[in-house]
C-alpha positions as a Markdown table, in Angstrom:
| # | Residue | x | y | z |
|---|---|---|---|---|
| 1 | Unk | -83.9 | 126.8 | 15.0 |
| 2 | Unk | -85.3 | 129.0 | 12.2 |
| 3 | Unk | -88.7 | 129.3 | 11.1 |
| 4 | Unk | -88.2 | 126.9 | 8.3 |
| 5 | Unk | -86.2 | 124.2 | 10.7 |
| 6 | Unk | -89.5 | 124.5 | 12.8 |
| 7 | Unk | -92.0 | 123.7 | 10.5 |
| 8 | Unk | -90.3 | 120.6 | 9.0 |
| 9 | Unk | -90.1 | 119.4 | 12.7 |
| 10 | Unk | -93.9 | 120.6 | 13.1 |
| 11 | Unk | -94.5 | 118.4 | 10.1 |
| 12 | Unk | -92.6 | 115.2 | 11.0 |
| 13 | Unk | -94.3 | 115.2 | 14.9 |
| 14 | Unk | -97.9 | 114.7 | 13.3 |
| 15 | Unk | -97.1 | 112.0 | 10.9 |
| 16 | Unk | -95.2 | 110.5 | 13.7 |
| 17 | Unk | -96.9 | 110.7 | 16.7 |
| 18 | Unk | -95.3 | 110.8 | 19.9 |
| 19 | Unk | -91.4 | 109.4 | 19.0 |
| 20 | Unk | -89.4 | 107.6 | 21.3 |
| 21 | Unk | -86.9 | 111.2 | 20.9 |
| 22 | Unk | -86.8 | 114.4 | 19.2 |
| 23 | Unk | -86.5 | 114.4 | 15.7 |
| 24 | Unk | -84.2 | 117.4 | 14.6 |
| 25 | Unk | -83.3 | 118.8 | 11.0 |
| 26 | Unk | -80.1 | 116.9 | 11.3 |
| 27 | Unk | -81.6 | 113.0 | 11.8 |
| 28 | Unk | -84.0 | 114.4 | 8.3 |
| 29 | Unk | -80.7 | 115.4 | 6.6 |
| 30 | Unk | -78.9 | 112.4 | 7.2 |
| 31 | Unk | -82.2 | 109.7 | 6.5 |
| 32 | Unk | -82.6 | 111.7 | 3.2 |
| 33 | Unk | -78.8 | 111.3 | 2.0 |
| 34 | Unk | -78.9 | 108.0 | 2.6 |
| 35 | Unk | -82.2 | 107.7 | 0.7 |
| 36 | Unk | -81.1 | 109.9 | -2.3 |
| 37 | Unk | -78.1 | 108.3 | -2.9 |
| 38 | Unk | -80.3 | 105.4 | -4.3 |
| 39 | Unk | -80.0 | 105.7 | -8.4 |
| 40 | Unk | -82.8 | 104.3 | -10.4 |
| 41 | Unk | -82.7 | 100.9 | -10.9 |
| 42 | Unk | -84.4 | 98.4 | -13.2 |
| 43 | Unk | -85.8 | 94.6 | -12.5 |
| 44 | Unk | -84.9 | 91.9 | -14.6 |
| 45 | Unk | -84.9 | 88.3 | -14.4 |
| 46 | Unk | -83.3 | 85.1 | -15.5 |
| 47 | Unk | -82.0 | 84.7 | -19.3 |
| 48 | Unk | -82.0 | 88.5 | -19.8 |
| 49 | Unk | -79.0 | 90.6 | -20.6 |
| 50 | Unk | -77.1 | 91.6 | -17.2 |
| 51 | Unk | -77.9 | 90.4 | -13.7 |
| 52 | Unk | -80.1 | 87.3 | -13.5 |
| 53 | Unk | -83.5 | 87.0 | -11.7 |
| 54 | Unk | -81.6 | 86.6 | -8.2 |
| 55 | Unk | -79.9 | 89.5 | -8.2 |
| 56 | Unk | -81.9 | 91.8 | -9.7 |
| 57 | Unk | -82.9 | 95.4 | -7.1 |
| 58 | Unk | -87.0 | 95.0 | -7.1 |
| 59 | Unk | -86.8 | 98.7 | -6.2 |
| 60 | Unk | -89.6 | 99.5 | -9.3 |
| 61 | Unk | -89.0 | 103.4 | -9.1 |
| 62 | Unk | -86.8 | 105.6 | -7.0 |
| 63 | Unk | -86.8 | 109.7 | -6.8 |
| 64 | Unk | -85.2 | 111.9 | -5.3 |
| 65 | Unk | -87.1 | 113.9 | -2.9 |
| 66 | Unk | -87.2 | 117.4 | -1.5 |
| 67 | Unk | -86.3 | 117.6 | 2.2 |
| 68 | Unk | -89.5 | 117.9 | 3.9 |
| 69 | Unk | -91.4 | 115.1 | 1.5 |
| 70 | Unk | -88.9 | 112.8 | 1.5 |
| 71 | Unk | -88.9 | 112.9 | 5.3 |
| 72 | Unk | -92.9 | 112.4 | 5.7 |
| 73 | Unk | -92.4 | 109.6 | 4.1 |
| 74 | Unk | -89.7 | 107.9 | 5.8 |
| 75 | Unk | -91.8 | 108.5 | 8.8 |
| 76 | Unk | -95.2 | 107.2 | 7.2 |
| 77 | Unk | -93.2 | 103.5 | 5.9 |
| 78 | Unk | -91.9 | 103.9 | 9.9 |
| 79 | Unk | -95.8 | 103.2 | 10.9 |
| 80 | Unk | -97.9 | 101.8 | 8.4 |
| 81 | Unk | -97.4 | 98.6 | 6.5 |
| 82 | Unk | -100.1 | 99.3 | 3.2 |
| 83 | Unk | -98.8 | 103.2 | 2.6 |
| 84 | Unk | -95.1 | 104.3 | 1.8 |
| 85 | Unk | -94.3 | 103.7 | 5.3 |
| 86 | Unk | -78.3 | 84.5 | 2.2 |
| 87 | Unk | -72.4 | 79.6 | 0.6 |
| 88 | Unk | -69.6 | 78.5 | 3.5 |
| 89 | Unk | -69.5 | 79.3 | 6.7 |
| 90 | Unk | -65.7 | 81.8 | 6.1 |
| 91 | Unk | -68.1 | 83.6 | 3.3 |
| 92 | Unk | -71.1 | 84.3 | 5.2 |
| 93 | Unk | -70.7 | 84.0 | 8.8 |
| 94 | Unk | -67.2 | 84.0 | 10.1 |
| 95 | Unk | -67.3 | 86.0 | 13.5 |
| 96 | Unk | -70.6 | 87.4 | 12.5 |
| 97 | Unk | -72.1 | 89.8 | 14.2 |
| 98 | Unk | -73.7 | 89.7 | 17.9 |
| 99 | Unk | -76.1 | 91.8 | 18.2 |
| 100 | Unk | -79.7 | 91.4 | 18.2 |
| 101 | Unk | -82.1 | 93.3 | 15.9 |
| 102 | Unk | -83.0 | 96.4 | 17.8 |
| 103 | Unk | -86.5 | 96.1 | 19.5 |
| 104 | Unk | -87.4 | 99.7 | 18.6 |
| 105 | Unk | -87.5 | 99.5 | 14.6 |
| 106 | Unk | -90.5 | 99.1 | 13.5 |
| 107 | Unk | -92.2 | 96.0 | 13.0 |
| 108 | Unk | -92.9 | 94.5 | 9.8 |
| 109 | Unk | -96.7 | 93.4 | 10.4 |
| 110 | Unk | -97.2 | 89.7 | 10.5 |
| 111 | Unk | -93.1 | 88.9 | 9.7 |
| 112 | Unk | -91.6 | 86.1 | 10.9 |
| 113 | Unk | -89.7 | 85.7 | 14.1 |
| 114 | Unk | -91.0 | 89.0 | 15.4 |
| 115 | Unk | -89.4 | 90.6 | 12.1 |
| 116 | Unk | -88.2 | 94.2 | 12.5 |
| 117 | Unk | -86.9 | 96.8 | 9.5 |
| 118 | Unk | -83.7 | 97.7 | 10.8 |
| 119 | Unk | -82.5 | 99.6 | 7.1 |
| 120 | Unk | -84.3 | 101.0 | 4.3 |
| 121 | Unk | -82.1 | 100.6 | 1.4 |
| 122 | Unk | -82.9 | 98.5 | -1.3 |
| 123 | Unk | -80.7 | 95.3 | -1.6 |
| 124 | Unk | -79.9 | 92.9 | -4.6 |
| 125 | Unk | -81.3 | 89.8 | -3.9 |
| 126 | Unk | -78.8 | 87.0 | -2.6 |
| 127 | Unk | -76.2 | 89.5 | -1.8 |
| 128 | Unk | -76.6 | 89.8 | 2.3 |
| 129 | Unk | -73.7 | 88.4 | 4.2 |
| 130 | Unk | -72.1 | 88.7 | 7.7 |
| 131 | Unk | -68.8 | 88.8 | 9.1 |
| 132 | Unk | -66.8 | 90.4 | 12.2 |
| 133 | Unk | -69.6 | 92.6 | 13.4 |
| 134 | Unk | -70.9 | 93.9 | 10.1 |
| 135 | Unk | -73.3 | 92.9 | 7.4 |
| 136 | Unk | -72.2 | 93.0 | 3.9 |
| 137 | Unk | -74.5 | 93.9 | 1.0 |
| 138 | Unk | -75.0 | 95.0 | -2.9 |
| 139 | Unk | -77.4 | 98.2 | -3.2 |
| 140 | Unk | -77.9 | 99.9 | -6.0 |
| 141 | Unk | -74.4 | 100.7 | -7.6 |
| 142 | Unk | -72.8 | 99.9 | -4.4 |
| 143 | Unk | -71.0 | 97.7 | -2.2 |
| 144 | Unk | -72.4 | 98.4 | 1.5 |
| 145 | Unk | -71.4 | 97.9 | 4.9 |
| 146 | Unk | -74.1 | 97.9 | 7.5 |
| 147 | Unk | -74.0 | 97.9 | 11.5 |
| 148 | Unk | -76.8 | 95.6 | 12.2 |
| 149 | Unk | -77.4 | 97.2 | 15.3 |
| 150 | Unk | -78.9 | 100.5 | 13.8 |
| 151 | Unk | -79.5 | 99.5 | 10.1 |
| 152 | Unk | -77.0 | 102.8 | 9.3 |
| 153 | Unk | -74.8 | 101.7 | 6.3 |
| 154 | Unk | -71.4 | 103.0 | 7.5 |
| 155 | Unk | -69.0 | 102.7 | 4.3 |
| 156 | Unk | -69.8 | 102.2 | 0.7 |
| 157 | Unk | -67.8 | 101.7 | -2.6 |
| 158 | Unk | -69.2 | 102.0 | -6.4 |
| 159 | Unk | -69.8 | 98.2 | -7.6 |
| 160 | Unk | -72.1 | 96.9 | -9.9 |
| 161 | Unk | -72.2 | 93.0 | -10.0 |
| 162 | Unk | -71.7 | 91.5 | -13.8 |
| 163 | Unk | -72.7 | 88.0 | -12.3 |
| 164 | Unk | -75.1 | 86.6 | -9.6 |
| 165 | Unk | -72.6 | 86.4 | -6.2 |
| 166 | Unk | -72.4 | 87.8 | -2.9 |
| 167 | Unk | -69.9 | 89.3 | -1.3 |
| 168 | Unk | -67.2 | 86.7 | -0.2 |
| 169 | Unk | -65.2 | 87.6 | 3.2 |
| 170 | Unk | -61.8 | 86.2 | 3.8 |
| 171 | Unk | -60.1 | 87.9 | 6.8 |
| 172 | Unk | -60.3 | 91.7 | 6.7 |
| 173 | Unk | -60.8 | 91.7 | 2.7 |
| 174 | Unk | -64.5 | 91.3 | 1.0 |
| 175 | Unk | -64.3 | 90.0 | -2.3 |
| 176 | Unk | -66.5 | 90.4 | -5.2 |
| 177 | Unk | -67.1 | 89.5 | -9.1 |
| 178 | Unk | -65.7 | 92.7 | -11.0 |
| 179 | Unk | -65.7 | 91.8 | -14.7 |
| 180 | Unk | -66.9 | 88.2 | -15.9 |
| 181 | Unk | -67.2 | 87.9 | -19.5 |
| 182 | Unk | -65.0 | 87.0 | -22.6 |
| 183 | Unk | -62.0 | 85.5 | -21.8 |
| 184 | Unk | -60.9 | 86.8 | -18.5 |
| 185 | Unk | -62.4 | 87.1 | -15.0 |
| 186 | Unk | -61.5 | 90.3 | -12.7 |
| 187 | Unk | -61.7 | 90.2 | -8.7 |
| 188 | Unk | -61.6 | 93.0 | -6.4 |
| 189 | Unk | -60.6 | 93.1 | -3.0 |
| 190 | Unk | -62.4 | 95.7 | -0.1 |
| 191 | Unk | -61.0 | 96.7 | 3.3 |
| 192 | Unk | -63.5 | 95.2 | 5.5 |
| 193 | Unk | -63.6 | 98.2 | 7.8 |
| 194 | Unk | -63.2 | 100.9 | 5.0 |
| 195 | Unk | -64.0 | 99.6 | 1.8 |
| 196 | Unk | -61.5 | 101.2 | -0.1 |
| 197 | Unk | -60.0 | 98.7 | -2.6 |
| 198 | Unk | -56.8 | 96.9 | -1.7 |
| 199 | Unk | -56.2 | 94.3 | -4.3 |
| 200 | Unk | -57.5 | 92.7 | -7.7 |
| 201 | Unk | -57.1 | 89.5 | -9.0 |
| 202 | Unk | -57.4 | 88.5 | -13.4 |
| 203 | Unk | -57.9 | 84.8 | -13.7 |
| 204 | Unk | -58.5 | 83.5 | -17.7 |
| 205 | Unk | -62.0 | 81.8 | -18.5 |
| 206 | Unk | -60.6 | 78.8 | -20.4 |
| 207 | Unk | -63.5 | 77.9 | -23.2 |
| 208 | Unk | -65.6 | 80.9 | -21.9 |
| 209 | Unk | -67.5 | 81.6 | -18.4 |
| 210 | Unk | -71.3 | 79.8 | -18.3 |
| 211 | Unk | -74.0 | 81.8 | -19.6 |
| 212 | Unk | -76.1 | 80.7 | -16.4 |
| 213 | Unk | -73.5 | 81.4 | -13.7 |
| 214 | Unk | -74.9 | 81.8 | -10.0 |
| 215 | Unk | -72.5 | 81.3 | -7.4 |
| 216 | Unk | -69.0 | 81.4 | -9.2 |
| 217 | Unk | -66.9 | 82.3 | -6.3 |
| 218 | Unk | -66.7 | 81.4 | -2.7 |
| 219 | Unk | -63.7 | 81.0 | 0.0 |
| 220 | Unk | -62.6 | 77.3 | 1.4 |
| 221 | Unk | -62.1 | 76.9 | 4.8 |
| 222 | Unk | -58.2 | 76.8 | 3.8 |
| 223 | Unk | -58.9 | 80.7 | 3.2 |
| 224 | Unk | -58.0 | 80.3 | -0.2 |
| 225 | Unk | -61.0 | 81.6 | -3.6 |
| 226 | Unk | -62.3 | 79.3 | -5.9 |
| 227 | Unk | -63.9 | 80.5 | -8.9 |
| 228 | Unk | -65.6 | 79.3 | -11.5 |
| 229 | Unk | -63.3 | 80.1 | -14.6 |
| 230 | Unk | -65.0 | 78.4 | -17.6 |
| 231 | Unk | -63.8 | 74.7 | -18.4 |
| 232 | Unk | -61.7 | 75.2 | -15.3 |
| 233 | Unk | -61.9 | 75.8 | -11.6 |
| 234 | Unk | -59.1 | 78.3 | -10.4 |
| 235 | Unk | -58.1 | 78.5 | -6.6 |
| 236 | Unk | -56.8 | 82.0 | -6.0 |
| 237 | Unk | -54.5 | 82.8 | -3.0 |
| 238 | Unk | -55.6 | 86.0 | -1.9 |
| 239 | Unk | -52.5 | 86.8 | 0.0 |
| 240 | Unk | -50.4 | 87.2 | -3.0 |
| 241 | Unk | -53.2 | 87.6 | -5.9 |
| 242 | Unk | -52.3 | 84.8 | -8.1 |
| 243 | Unk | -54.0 | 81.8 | -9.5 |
| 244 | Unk | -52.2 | 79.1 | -8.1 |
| 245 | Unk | -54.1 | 76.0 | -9.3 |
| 246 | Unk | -56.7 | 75.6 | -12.1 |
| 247 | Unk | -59.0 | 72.5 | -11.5 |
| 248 | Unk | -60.1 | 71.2 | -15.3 |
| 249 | Unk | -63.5 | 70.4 | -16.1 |
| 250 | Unk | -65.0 | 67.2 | -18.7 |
| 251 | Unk | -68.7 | 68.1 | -19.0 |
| 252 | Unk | -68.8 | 72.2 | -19.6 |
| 253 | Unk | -68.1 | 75.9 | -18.5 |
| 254 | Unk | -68.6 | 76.1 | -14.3 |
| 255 | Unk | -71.9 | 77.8 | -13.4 |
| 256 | Unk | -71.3 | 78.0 | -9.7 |
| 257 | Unk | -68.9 | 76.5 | -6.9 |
| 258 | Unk | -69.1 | 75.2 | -3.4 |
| 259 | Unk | -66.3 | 73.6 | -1.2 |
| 260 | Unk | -66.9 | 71.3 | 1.6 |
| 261 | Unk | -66.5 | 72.4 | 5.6 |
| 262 | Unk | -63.5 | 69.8 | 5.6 |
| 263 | Unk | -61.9 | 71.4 | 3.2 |
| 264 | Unk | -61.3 | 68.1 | 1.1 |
| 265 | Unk | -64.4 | 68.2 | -1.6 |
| 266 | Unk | -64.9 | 71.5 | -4.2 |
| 267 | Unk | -68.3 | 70.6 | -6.2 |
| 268 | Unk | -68.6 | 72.6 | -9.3 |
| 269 | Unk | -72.0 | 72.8 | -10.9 |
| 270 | Unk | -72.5 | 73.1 | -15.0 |
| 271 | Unk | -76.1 | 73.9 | -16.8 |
| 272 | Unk | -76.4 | 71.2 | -19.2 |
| 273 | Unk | -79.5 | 72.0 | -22.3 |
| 274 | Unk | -81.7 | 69.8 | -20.2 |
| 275 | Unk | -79.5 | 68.9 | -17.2 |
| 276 | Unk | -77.9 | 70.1 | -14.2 |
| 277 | Unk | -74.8 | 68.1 | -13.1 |
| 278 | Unk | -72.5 | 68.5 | -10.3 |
| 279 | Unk | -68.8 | 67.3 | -10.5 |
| 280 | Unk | -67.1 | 66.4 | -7.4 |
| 281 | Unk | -63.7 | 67.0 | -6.9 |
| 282 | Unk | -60.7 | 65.7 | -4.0 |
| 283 | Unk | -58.5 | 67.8 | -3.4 |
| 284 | Unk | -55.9 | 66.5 | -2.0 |
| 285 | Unk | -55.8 | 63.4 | -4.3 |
| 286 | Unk | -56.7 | 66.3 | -7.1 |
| 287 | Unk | -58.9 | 63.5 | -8.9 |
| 288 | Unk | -62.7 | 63.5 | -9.7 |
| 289 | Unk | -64.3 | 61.5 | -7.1 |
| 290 | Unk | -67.9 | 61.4 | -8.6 |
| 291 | Unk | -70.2 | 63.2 | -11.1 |
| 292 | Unk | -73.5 | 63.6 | -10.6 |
| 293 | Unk | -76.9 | 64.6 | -13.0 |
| 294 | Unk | -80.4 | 66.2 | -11.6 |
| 295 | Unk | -82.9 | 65.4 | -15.0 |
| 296 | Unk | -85.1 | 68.1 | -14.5 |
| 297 | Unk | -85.8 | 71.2 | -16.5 |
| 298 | Unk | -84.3 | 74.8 | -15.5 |
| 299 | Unk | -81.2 | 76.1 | -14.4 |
| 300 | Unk | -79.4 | 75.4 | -11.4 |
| 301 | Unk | -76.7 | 77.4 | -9.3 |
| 302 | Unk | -76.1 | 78.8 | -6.1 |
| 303 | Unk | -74.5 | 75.8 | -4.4 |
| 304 | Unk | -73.6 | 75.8 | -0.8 |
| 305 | Unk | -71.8 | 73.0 | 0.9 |
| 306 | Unk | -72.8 | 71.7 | 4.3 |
| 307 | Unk | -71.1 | 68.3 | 6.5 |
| 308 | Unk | -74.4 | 66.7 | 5.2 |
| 309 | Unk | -74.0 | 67.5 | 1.2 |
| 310 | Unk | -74.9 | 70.0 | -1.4 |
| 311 | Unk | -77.5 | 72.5 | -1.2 |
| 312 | Unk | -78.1 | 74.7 | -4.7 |
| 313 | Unk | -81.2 | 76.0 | -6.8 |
| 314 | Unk | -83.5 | 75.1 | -9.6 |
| 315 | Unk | -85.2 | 78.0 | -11.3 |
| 316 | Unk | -87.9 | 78.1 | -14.2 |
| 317 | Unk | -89.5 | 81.4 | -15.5 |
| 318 | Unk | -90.1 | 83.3 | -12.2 |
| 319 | Unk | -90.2 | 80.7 | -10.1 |
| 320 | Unk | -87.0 | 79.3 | -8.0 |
| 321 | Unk | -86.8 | 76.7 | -5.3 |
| 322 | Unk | -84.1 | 75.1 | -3.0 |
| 323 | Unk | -83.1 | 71.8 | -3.4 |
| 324 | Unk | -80.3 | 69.2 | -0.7 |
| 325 | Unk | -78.3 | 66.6 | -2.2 |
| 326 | Unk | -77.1 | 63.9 | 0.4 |
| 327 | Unk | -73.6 | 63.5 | -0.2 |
| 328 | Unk | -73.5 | 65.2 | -3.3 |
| 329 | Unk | -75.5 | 62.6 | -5.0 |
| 330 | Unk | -78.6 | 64.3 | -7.1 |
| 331 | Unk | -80.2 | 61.3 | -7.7 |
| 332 | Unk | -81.2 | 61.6 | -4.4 |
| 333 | Unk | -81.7 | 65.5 | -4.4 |
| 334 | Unk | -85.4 | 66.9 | -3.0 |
| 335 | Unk | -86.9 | 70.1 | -3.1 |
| 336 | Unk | -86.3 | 72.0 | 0.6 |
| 337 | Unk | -89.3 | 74.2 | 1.1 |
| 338 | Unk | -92.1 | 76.3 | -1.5 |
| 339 | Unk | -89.3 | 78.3 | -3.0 |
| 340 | Unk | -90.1 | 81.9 | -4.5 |
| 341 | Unk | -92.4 | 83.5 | -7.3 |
| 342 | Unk | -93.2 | 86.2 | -9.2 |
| 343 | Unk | -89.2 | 86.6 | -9.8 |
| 344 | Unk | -88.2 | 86.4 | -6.5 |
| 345 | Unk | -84.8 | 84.4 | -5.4 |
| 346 | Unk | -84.9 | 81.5 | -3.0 |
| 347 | Unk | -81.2 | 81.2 | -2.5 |
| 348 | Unk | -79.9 | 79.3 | 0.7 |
| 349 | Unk | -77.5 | 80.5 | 2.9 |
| 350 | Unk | -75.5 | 78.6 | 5.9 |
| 351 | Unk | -75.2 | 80.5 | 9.3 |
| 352 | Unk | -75.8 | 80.3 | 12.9 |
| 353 | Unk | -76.0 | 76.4 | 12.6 |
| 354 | Unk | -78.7 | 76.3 | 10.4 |
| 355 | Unk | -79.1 | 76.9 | 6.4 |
| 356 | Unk | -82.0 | 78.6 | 6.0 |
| 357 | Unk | -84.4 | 79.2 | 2.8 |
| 358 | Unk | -86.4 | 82.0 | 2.1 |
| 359 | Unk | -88.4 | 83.6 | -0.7 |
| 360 | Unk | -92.2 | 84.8 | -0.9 |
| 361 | Unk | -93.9 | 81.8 | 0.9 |
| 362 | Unk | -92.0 | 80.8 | 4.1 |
| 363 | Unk | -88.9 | 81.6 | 5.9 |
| 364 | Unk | -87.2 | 78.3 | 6.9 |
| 365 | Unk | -84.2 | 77.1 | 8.7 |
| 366 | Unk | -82.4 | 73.7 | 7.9 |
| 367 | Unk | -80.2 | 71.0 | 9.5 |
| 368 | Unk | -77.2 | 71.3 | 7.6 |
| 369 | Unk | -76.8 | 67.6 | 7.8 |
| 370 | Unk | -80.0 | 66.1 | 6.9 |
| 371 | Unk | -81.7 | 69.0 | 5.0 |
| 372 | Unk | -85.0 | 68.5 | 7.1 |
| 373 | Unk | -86.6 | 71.6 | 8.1 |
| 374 | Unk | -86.7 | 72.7 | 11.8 |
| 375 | Unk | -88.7 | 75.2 | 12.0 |
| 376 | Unk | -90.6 | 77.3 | 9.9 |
| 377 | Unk | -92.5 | 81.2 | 9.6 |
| 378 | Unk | -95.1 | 82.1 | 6.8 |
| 379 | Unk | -94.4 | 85.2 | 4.9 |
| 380 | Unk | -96.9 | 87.7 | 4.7 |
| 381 | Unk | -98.6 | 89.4 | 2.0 |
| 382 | Unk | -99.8 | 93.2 | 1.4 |
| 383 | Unk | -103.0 | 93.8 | -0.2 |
| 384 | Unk | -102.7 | 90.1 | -2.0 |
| 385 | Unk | -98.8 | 91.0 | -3.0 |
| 386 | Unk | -96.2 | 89.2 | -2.2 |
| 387 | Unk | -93.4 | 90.0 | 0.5 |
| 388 | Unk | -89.9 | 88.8 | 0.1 |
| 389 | Unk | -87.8 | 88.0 | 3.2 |
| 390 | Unk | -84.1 | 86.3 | 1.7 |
| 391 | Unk | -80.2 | 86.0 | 1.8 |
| 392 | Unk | -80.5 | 85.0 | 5.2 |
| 393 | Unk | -77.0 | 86.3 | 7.3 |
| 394 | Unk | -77.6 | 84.9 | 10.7 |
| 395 | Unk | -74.8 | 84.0 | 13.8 |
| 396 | Unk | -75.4 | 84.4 | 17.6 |
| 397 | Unk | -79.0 | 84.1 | 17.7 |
| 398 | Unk | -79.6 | 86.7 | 15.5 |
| 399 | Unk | -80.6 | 86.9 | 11.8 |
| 400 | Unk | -80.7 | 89.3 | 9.1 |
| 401 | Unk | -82.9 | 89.3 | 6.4 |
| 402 | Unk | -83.4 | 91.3 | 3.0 |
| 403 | Unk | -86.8 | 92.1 | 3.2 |
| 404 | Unk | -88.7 | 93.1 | 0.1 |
| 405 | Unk | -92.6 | 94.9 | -0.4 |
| 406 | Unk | -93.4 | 96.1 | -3.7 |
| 407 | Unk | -96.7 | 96.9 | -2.9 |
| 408 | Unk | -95.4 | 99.1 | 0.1 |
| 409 | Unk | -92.4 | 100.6 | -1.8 |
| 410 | Unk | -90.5 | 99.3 | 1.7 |
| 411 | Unk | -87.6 | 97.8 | 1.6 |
| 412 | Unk | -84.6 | 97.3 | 3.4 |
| 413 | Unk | -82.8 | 94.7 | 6.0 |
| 414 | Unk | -85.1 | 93.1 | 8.7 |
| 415 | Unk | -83.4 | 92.0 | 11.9 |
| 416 | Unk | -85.2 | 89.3 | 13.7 |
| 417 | Unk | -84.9 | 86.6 | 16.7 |
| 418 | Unk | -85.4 | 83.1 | 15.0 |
| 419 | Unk | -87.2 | 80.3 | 17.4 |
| 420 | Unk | -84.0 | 78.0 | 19.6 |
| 421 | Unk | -84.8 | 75.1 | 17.0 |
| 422 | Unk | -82.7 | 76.9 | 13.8 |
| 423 | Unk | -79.3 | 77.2 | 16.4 |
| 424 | Unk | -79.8 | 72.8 | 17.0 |
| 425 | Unk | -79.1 | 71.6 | 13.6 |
| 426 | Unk | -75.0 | 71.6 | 14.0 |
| 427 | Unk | -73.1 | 72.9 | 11.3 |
């Protein structure tokens, strides 16, 4: 070890006092690669050009620091909480992963379900999913894959989302939203283990794609895509790349897309001027079997489908809430939880046996079937700010959350260990 290796490690033994191991030049080097490689990224929100409110990074300002800084302050967000210190279950949980958050991260003070930072890159919001022993997320410029057992993102691609979507896992491929706009809608297809792009899929936008879309594609539990293609609903068979049935639409352009556990109900959602209304579709009779209408003012999206109903969203200015339709039917809808403010998403996600709802209030998990609440966690606040803990990707016990503190400048995934109550709502 030179003199200069000496001092850096000098330096990160008194801002960390008495580590769990030795921290050499190499753990500094890698920390600060994967820190660097975070480009500058600007917020917006709902009804501005490019991502919506849901997906846009909160990550106000990033830099790229010299070695020495950049790892004081990894270490100081490590131990202090006021300095720099979650659609079906085949698209968000299919073999998720089993291990628990890792006991040793640090903790997250006052976060729910013993909440612990297990990553520190910054996430788009809504964009956290899990599948076969990985977790699955949107950074900035990039499609990552995580292990959830260290927080280390082990493969990542160049992707920007056009559109407000997740990543959608089918098999060993993730799928995302490439181009959406105009008159034609581009997939791309990711190794699962790799990342390295193995197909892509053009669907047309007949009429033109929604203007408010938020959950435009997701996976039925026949394996197949659906996607919200303008006036039309195309099911893509991602074995062979092709459209091979488009689903027409009476009321508008499809702003987001669900399809039942069964397999035999696809619910497509379209933003009316002062309405949201949900069409529901059988498919195997390919008819219409109802159309429903939620009078209330702001823009809806982000459906999931549970054995119980429809789940989806209702947003206005910077505020966003969930919402659970019995059987489809939003006459009947009701708001599921405080939602989210100050431009925070409250999207909700099913996994685990649960759908759980987050945002900057409380972190909930749901009974799929019902849409009552079985148990509940406040989130914190730092020095009167509000935290974010959302996109929920949870299986075996475990849950994942994107975790969010502006006033911190900390972000990153938080692993936690949700009460037995969230695993007892059947799914």
């Amino acid at each position: 070890m030179n003199t200069e290796e000496r001092q850096l490690s000098d330096l990160l033994h008194r801002v960390t006092p008495e580590p769990p191991r030795g921290v050499t030049v190499e753990d500094v080097a890698r920390r600060v690669a994967d820190q660097a490689r975070q480009p500058r990224v600007r917020r917006t929100f709902r009804g501005s050009p490019g991502w919506g409110r849901a997906w846009a990074p909160v990550l106000a300002a990033a830099s790229v620091f010299v070695v020495a800084g950049a790892s004081a302050g990894l270490a100081l967000l490590a131990t202090s909480h006021h300095t720099p210190s979650p659609a079906t279950a085949v698209t968000t949980s299919s073999s998720s992963p089993p291990q628990t958050p890792a006991s040793t991260s640090p903790a997250i003070p006052g976060g729910p379900w013993g909440a612990h930072l297990i990553a520190h890159q910054a996430l788009t919001q809504g964009s956290l999913v899990s599948a076969d022993h990985s977790l699955y997320a949107i950074g900035a410029g990039a499609l990552d894959r995580i292990d959830p057992a260290s927080g280390a993102i082990v493969r990542t691609t160049p992707y920007r989302s056009p559109v407000t979507n997740p990543p959608v896992v089918v098999g060993n491929t993730v799928w995302v939203v490439w181009a959406y706009n105009g008159g034609n809608i581009v997939l791309h297809g990711y190794d699962a283990q790799t990342l390295a792009q193995v197909a892509s899929v053009s669907a047309p936008a007949v009429g033109g794609v929604s203007s408010t879309a938020q959950g435009v594609l997701t996976a039925g539990p026949d394996g197949r895509l659906y996607l919200a293609a303008g006036d039309h609903v195309a099911v893509v068979d991602p074995a062979t790349g092709q459209v091979v049935r488009q689903i027409p639409l009476t009321a508008g352009p499809a702003s987001s897309v669900a399809v039942s556990p069964d397999g035999h109900t696809l619910y497509a959602g379209v933003q009316l001027s002062s309405s949201f209304e949900l069409a529901a579709f059988d498919l195997s009779a390919g008819t219409e079997s109802g159309l429903f209408r939620m009078n209330a003012a702001g823009v809806g999206g982000n459906l999931v489908a549970t054995p119980g109903g429809v789940w989806g969203t209702l947003g206005t200015g910077m505020a966003e809430w969930a919402w659970f339709a019995q059987d489809g039917n939003l006459s009947r809808a009701f708001r599921v939880g405080p939602g989210a403010s100050g431009g925070f998403a409250s999207i909700p996600t099913l996994g685990g046996g649960a759908v759980w709802i987050g945002g900057s209030h409380t972190l909930a998990c749901a009974d799929p079937n019902t849409g009552r609440i079985l148990d509940s966690a406040t989130i914190p606040t730092d020095q009167g700010a509000a935290e974010y803990f959302g996109s929920v990707a949870a299986a075996s016990g475990a849950a994942y959350a994107d975790y969010q503190n502006q006033a911190a400048q900390q972000y990153g995934v938080a692993g936690m260990s949700p009460p037995a109550a969230c695993s007892g709502g059947g799914s």
